[in-house]
C-alpha positions as CSV (number, residue, x, y, z in Angstrom):
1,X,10.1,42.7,4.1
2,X,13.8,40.9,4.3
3,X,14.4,38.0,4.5
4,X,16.1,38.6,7.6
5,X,13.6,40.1,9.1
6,X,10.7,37.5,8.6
7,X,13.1,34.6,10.0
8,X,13.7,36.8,13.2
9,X,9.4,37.5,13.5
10,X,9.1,33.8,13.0
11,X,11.8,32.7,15.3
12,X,9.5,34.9,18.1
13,X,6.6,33.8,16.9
14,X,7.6,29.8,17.8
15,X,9.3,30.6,21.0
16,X,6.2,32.8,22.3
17,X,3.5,30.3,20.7
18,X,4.9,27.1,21.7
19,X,6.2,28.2,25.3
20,X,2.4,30.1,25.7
21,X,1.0,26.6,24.6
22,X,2.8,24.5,26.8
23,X,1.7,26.7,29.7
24,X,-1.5,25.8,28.4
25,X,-1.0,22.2,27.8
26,X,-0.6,22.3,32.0
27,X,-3.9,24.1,31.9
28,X,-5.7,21.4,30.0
29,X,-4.2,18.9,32.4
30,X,-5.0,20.9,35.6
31,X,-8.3,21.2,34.3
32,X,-9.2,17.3,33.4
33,X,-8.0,16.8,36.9
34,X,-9.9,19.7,39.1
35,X,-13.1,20.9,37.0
36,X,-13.0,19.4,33.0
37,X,-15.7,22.6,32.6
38,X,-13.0,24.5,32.4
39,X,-11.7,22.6,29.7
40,X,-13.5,24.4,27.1
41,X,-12.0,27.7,28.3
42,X,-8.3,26.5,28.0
43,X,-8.5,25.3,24.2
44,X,-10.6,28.8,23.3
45,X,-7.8,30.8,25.1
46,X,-5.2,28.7,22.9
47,X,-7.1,29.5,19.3
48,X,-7.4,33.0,20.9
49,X,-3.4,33.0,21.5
50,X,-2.4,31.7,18.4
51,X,-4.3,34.5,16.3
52,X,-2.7,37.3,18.2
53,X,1.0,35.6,17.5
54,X,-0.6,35.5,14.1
55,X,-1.6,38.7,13.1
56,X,1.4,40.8,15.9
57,X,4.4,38.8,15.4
58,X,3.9,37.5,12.1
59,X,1.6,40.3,10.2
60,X,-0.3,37.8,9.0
61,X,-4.2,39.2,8.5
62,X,-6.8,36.6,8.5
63,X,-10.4,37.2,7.1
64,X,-13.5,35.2,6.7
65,X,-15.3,35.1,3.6
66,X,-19.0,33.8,4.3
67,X,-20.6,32.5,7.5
68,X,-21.1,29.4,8.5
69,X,-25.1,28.6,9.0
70,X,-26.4,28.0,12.6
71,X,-27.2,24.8,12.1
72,X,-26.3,20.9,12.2
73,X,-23.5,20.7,9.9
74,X,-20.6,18.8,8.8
75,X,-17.6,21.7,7.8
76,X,-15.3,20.1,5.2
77,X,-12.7,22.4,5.4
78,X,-8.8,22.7,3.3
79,X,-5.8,21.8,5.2
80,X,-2.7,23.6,3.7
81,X,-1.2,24.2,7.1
82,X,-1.1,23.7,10.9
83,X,-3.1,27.0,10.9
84,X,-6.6,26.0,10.5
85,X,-6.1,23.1,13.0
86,X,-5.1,25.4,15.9
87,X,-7.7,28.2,14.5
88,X,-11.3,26.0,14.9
89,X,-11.6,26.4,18.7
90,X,-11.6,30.0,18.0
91,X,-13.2,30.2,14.3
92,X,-16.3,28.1,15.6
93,X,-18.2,27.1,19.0
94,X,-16.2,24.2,20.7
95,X,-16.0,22.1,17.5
96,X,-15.7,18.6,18.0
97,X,-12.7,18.0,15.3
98,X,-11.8,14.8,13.2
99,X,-7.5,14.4,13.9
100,X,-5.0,11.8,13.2
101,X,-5.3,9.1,15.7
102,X,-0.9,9.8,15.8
103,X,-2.0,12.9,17.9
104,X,-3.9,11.4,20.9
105,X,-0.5,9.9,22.2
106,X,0.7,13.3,22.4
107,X,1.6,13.1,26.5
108,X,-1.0,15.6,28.1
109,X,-2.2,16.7,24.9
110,X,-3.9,13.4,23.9
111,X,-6.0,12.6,26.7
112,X,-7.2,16.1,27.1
113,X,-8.1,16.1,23.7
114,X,-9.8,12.7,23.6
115,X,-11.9,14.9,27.1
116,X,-12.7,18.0,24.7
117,X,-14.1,15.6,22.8
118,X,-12.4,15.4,19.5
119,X,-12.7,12.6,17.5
120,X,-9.9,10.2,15.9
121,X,-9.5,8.8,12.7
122,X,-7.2,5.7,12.7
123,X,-5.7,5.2,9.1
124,X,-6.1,1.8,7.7
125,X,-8.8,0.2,10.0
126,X,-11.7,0.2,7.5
127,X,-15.6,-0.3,8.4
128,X,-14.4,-1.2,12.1
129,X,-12.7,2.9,12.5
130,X,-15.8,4.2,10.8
131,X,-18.5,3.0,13.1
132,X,-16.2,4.1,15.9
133,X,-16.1,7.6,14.4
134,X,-19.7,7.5,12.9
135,X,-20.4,6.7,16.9
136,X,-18.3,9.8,18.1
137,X,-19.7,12.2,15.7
138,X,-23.1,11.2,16.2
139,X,-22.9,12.0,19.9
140,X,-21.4,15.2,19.4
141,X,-24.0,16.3,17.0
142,X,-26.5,15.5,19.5
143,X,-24.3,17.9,22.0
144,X,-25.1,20.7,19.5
145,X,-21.4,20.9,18.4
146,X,-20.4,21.6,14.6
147,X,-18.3,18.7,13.2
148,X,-14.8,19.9,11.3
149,X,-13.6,17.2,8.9
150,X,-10.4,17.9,6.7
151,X,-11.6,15.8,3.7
152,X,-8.7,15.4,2.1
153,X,-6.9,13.2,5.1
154,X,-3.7,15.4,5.6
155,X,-1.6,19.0,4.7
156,X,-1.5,19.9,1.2
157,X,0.7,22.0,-0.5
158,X,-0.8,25.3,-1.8
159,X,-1.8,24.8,-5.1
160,X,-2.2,21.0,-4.8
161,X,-5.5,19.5,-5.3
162,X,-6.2,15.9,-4.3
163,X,-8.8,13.2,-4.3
164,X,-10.5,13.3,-0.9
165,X,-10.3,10.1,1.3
166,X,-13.0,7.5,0.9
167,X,-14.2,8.0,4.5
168,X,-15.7,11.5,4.0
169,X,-18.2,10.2,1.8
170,X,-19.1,7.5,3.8
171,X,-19.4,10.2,7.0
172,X,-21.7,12.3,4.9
173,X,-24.4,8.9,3.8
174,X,-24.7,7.6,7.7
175,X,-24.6,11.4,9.4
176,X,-27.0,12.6,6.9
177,X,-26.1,16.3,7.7
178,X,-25.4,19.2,5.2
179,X,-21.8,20.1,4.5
180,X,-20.2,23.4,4.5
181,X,-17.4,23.8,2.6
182,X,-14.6,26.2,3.5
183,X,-11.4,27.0,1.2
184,X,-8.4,28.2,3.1
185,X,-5.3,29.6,1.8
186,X,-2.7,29.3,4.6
187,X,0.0,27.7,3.2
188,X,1.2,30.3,1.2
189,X,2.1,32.3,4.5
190,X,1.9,29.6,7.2
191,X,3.2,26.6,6.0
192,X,7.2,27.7,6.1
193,X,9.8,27.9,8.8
194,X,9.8,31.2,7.9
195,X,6.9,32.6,7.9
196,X,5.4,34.9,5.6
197,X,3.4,38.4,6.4
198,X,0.5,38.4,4.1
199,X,-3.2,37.6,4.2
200,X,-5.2,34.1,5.7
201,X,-9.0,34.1,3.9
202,X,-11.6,31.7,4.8
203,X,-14.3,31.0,2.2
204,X,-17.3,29.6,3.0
205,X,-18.9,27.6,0.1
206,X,-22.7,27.1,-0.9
207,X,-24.1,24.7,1.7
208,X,-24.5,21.5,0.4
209,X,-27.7,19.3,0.9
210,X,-27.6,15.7,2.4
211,X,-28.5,12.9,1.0
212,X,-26.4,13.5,-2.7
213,X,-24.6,10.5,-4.6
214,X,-21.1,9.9,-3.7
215,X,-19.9,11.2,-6.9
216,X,-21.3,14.6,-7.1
217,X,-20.9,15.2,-3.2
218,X,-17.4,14.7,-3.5
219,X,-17.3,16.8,-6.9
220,X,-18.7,19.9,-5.0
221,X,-16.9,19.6,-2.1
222,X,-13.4,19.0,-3.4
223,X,-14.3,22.3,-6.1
224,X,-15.3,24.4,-3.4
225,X,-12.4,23.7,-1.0
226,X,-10.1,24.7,-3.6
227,X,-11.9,27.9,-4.7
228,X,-8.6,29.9,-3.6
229,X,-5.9,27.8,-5.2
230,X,-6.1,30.5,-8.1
231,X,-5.9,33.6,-6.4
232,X,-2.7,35.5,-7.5
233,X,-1.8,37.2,-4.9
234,X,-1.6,36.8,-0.7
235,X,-0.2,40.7,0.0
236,X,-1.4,42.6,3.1
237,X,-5.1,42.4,3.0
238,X,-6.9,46.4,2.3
239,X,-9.4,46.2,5.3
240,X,-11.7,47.9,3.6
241,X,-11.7,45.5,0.7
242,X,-12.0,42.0,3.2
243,X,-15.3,41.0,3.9
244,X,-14.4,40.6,7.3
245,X,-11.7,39.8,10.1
246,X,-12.0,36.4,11.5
């Protein structure tokens, strides 16, 4: 595909996402305000929105590798892109997701969030932000929600393989809870202004006990997250050959 042709798919993609998304930024608000059940509904109808710009305007394909056990867990997932961010409402059952503490003051956005029940993660404030979370996450678990962590504290470059952030490890000692890994690929599609048509995968790593020294949970984790770093190749996925559509 031209060049010319994947800026002009990507230039509809933003105007039709983001102008669908602020329709549905009103939603969230109207909702906090009338019935906050509804809540839930708004933010799946967002993931669910974002995958159809995905795969219709873009031709992006996006498959999972793996499932994700029914069970308490704590899903340490690659961040390469905004992708996966606006893709857990829909990839998993109202998630309760650790953010940047930057995005709560989004107007609208934030306080709606903070409602759904995500949790943030203030940069910089030590043992005093990690009781706060540890807090958070603990009462979500006991909601029956799965807890999304991007270990590695930001977006990564495709390719790029960083230390993860010291909090993850403390998370996983005082949650005791297994950790799913999941590798993502986006970037090499996602993460352009001009997007690329190709394939997302998801792959879900070997669950990981609790209770594991520091070093070697954050050995298998960080291995795992970056399983698809070497994959050669992100052409149009053969639907026979994925494992599954997400």
């Amino acid at each position: 595909m031209s060049l010319l042709i994947a800026a002009l798919r990507s230039l509809v993609f933003y105007v039709l996402f983001y102008g669908g998304s602020a329709l549905l930024v009103v939603a969230s608000v109207v909702a906090v305000v009338a019935r906050r059940a509804w809540l839930r509904g708004v933010v799946a109808r967002w993931g669910q929105w974002h995958l159809w710009c995905v795969r219709h305007l873009l031709g992006i394909d996006v498959v999972m590798d793996g499932a994700v056990p029914d069970m308490p867990v704590l899903i340490a997932m690659k961040h390469e892109s905004f992708f996966e961010a606006i893709d857990t409402p829909r990839l998993f059952a109202f998630p309760a997701v650790f953010a940047k503490q930057e995005l709560f003051g989004i107007p609208g956005w934030g306080r709606s969030a903070r409602i759904y029940g995500l949790i943030p993660v203030a940069r910089g404030d030590g043992a005093k932000t990690l009781r706060q979370m540890l807090a958070l996450a603990k009462q979500r678990v006991a909601e029956g929600r799965p807890l999304i962590i991007f270990p590695e504290g930001t977006r990564v470059e495709h390719g790029a393989q960083p230390g993860l952030q010291a909090g993850f490890a403390g998370l996983y000692k005082l949650l005791r809870l297994p950790v799913v890994p999941i590798a993502v690929d986006s970037g090499r599609a996602y993460h352009h202004v001009v997007k690329r048509p190709g394939r997302i995968t998801y792959k879900v790593g070997e669950t990981i006990p609790a209770g594991l020294p520091r070093e070697e949970i954050e050995a298998r984790v960080h291995a795992a997250i970056n399983a698809l770093n070497a994959q050669p190749s992100f052409l149009k996925a053969d639907p026979e050959a994925a494992a599954h559509r997400a």
